[in-house]
Backbone bond lengths (Angstrom), bond angles and torsions (degrees), N, CA, C in turn:
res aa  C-N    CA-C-N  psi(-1)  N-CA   C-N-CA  omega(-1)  CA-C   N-CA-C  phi
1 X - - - 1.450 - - 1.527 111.04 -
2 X 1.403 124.92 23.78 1.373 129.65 -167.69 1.678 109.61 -122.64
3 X 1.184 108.96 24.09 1.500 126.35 -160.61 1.670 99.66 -83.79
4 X 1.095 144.32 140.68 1.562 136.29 166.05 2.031 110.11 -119.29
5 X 0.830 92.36 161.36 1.532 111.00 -167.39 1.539 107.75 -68.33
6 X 1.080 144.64 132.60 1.753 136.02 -170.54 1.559 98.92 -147.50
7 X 1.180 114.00 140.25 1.692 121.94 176.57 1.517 88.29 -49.63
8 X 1.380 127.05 -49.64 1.507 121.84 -142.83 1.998 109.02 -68.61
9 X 1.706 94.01 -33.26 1.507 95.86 172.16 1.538 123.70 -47.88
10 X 1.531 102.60 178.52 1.472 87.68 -178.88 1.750 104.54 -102.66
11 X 1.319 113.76 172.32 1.160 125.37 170.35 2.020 117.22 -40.47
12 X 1.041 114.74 -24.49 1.476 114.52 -173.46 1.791 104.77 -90.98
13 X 1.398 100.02 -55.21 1.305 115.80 173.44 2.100 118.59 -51.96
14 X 1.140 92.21 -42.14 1.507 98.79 161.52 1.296 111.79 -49.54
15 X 1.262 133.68 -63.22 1.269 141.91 -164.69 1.250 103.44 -73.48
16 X 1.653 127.31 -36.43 1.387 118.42 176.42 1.439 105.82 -54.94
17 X 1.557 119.15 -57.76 1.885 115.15 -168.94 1.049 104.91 -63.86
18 X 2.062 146.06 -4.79 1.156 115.44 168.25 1.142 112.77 -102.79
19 X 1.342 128.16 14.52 1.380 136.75 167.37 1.476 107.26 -87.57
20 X 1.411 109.62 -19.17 1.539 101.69 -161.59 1.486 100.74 -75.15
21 X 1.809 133.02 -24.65 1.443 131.05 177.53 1.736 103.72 -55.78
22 X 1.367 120.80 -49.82 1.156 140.30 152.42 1.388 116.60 -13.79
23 X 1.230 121.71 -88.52 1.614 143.46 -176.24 1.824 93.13 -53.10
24 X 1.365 126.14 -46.59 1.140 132.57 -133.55 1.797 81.61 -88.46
25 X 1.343 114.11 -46.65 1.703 110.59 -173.87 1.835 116.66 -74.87
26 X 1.157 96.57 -11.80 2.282 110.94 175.18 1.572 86.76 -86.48
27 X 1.120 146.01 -14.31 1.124 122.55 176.08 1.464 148.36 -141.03
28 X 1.664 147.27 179.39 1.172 118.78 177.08 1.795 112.66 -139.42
29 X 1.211 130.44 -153.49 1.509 127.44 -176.42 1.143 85.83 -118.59
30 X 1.622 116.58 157.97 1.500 136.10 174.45 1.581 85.80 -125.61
31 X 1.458 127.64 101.07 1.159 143.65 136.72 1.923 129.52 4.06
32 X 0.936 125.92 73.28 1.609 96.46 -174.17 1.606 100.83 -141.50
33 X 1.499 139.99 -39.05 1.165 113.91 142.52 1.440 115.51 -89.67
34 X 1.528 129.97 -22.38 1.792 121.65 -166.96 1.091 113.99 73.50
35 X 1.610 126.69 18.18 1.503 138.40 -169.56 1.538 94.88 -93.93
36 X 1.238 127.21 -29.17 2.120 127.14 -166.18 1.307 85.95 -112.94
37 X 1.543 147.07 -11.29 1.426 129.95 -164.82 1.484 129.61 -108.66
38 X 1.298 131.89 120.84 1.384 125.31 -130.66 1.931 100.37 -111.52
39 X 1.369 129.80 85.83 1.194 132.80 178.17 1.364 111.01 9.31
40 X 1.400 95.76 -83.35 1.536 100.37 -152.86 1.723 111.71 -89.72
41 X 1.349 125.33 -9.78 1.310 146.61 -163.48 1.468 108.96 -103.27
42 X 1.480 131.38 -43.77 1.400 128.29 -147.70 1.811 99.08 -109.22
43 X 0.777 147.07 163.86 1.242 161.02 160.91 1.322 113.80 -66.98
44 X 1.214 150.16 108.44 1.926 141.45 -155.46 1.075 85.51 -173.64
45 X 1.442 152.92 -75.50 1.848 145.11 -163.47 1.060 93.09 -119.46
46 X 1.635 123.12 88.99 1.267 130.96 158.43 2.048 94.42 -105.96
47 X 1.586 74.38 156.99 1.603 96.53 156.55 1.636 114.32 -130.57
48 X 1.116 108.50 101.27 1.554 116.29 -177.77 1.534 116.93 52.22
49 X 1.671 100.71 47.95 1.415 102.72 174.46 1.954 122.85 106.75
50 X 1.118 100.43 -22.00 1.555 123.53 -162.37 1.863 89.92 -102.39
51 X 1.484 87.75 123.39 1.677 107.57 -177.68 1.737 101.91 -104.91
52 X 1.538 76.99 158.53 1.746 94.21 167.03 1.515 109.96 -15.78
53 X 1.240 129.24 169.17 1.231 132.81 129.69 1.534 123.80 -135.74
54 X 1.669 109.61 138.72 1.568 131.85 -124.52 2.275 72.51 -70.50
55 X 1.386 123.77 161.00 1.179 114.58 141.36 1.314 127.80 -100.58
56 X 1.334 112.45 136.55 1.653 102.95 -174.67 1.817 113.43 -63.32
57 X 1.411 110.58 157.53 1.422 133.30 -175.59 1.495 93.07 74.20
58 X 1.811 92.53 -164.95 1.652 104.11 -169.37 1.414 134.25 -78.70
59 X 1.879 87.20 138.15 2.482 67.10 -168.59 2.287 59.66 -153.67
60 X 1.537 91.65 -133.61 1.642 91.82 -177.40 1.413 125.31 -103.15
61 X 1.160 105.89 169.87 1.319 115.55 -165.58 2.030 111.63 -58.12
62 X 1.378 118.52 145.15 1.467 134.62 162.66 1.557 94.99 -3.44
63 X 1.968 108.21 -71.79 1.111 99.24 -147.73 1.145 112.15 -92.66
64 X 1.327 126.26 13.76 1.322 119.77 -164.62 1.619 137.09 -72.18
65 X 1.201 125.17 148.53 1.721 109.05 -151.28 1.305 99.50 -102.25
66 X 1.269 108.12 171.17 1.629 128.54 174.49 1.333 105.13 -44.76
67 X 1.519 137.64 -44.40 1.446 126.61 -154.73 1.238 106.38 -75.41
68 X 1.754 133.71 -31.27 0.958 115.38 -170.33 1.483 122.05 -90.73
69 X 1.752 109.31 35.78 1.234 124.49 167.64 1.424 118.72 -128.27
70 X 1.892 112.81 29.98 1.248 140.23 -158.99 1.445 97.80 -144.49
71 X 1.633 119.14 99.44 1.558 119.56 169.35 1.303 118.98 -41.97
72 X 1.225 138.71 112.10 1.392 128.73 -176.92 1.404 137.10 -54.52
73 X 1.801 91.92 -27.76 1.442 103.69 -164.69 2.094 103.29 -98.16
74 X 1.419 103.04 -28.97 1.522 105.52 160.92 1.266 130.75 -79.48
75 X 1.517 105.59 -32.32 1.305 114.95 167.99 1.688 102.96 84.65
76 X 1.235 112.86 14.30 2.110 136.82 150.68 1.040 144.41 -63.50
77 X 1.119 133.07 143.06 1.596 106.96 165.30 1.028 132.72 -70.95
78 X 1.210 151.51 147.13 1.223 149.55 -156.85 1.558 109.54 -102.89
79 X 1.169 108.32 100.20 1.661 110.30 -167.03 1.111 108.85 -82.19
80 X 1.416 128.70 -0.81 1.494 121.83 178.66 1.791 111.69 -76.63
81 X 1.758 82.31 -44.49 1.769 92.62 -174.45 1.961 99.55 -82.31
82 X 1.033 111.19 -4.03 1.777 95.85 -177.31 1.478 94.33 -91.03
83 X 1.313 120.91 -47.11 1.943 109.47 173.29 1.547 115.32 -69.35
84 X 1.168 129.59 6.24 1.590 117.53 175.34 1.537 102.97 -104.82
85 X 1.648 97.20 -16.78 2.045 93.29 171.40 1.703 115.63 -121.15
86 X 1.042 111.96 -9.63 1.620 112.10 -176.89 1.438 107.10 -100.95
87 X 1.225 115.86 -177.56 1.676 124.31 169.21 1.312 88.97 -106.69
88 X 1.765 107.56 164.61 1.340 108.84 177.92 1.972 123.20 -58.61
89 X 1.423 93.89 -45.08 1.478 93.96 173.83 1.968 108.23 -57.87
90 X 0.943 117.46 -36.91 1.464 95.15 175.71 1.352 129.07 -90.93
91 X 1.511 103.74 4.89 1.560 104.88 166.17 1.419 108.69 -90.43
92 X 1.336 119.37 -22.22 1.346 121.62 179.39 1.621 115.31 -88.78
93 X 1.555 116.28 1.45 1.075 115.92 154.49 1.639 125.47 -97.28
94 X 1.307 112.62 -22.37 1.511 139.67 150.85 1.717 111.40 -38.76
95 X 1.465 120.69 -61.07 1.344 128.86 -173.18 1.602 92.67 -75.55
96 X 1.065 124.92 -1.04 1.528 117.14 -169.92 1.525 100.86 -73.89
97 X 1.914 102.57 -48.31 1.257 108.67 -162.02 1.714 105.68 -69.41
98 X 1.474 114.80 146.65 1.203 132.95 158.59 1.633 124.37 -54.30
99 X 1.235 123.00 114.43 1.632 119.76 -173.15 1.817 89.09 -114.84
100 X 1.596 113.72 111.11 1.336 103.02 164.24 1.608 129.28 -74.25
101 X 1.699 115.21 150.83 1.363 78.68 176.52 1.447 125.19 -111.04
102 X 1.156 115.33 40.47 1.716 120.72 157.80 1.710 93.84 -107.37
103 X 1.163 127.34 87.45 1.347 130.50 164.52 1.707 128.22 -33.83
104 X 1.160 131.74 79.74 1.578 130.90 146.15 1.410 108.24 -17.84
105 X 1.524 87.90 166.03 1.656 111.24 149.55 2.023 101.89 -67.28
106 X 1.673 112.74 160.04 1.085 150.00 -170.40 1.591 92.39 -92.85
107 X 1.324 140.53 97.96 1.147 136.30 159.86 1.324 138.89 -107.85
108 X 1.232 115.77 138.36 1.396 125.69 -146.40 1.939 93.43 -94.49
109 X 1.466 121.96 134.48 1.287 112.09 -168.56 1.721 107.63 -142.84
110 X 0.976 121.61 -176.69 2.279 126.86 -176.27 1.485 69.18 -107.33
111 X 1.779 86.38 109.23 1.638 101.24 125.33 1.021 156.54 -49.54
112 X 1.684 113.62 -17.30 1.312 107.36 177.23 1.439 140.25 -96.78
113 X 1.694 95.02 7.67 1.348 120.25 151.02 1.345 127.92 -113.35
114 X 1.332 108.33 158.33 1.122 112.31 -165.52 1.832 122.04 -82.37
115 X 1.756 105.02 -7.97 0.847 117.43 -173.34 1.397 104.03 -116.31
116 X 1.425 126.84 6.02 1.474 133.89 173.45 1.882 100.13 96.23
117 X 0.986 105.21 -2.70 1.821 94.96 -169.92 1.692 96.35 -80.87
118 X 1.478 91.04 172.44 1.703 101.89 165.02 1.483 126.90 -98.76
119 X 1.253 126.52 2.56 1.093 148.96 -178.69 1.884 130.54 -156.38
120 X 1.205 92.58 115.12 1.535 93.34 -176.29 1.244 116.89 -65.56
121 X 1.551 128.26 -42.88 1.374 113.60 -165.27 1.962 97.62 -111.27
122 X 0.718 149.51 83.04 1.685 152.43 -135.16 1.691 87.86 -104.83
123 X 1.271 136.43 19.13 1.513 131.85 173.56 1.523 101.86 -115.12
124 X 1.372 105.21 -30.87 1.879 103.71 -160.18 1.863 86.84 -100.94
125 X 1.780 109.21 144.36 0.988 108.39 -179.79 1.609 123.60 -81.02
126 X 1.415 126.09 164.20 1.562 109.85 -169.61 1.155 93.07 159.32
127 X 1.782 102.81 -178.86 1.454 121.58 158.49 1.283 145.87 -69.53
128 X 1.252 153.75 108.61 1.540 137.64 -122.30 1.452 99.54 -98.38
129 X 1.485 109.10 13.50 1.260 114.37 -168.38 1.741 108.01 -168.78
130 X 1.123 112.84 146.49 1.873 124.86 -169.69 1.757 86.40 -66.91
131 X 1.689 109.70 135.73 1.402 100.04 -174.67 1.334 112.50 -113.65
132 X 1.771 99.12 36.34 1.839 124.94 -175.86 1.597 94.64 -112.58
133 X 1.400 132.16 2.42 1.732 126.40 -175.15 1.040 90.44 -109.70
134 X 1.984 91.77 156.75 1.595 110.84 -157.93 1.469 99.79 -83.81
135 X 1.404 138.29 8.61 1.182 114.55 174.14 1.604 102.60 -121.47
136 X 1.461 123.66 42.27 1.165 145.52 164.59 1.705 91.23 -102.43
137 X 1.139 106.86 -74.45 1.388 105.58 -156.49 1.386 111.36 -62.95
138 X 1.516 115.30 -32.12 1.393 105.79 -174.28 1.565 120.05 -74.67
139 X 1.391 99.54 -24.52 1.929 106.29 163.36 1.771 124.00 -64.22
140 X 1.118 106.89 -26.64 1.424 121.88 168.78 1.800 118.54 -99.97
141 X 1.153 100.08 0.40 1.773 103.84 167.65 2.230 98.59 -111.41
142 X 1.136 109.50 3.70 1.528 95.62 173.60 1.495 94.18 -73.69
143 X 1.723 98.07 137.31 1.384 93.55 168.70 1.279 133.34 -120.06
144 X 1.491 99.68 102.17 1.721 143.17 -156.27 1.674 98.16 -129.95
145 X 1.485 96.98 141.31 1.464 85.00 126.28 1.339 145.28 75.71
146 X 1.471 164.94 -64.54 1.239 133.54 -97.79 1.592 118.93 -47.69
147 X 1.390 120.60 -8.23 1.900 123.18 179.77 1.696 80.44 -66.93
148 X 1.448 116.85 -58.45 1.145 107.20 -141.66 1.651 113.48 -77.76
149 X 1.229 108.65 -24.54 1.389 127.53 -171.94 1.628 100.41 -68.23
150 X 1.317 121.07 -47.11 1.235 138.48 165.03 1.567 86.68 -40.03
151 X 1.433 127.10 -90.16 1.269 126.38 -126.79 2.263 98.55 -71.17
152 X 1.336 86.44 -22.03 1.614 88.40 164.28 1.309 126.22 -66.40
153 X 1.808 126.93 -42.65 0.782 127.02 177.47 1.303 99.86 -63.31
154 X 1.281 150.79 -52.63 1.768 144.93 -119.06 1.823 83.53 -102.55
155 X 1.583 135.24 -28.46 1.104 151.39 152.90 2.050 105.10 -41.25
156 X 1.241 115.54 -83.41 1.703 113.45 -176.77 1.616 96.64 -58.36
């Protein structure tokens, strides 16, 4: 998801990296090793969209990932390093999340369910999504298209 847009790409691929800001705000990481998930950059302990925030002076690096705020050998969070960089409310939303300890893959999932799907009721016909949220409207205000706008939406 770190791909950027270049004259040299092709026409399809263009449209994929400006969808990807798109795709990137419908959704978040489900935690389980913190090996693909990037602290301060990726979406993982949001509350309705709202990321980390970086603390000023020294703690870890830009890129540094979720695991190395995951004891290895308990397979915990490490509350020493979540109070020397979080505020209390976001360490206490941090301890919220579940760390299993046979570690998965890090998966990236739609926020706007609670179960990762895009649609709650998938029998009754409709919109797979409220068509009053800002990342409804902002996929249908790119101005492209409707083939393409389509093929963005069916993409987030």
């Amino acid at each position: 998801m770190e791909a950027n847009p270049d004259n040299n790409l092709s026409y399809l691929w263009r449209i994929i990296c400006i969808a990807k800001d798109i795709i990137e705000q419908g959704g978040r990481w489900i935690i389980s090793k913190g090996d693909k998930v990037k602290i301060w950059k990726d979406k993982w302990a949001t509350d309705h969209g709202h990321l980390l925030t970086k603390p000023p002076g020294p703690g870890l690096q830009d890129d540094a990932k979720v695991e190395e705020l995951i004891d290895p050998a308990t397979r915990q969070w490490n509350k020493d390093i979540l109070a020397s960089l979080f505020s209390s409310f976001e360490v206490k939303r941090i301890l919220m999340i579940p760390v299993p300890f046979s570690p998965l893959e890090d998966k990236f999932v739609w926020d706007c369910e609670k179960d990762g799907s895009y649609s709650k009721d998938l029998t009754s016909p409709g919109p797979s999504t409220n068509c009053d949220s800002p990342l409804w409207k902002a996929i249908w205000n790119i101005p492209l298209s409707n083939k393409v706008r389509n093929f963005v939406w069916r993409i987030a």
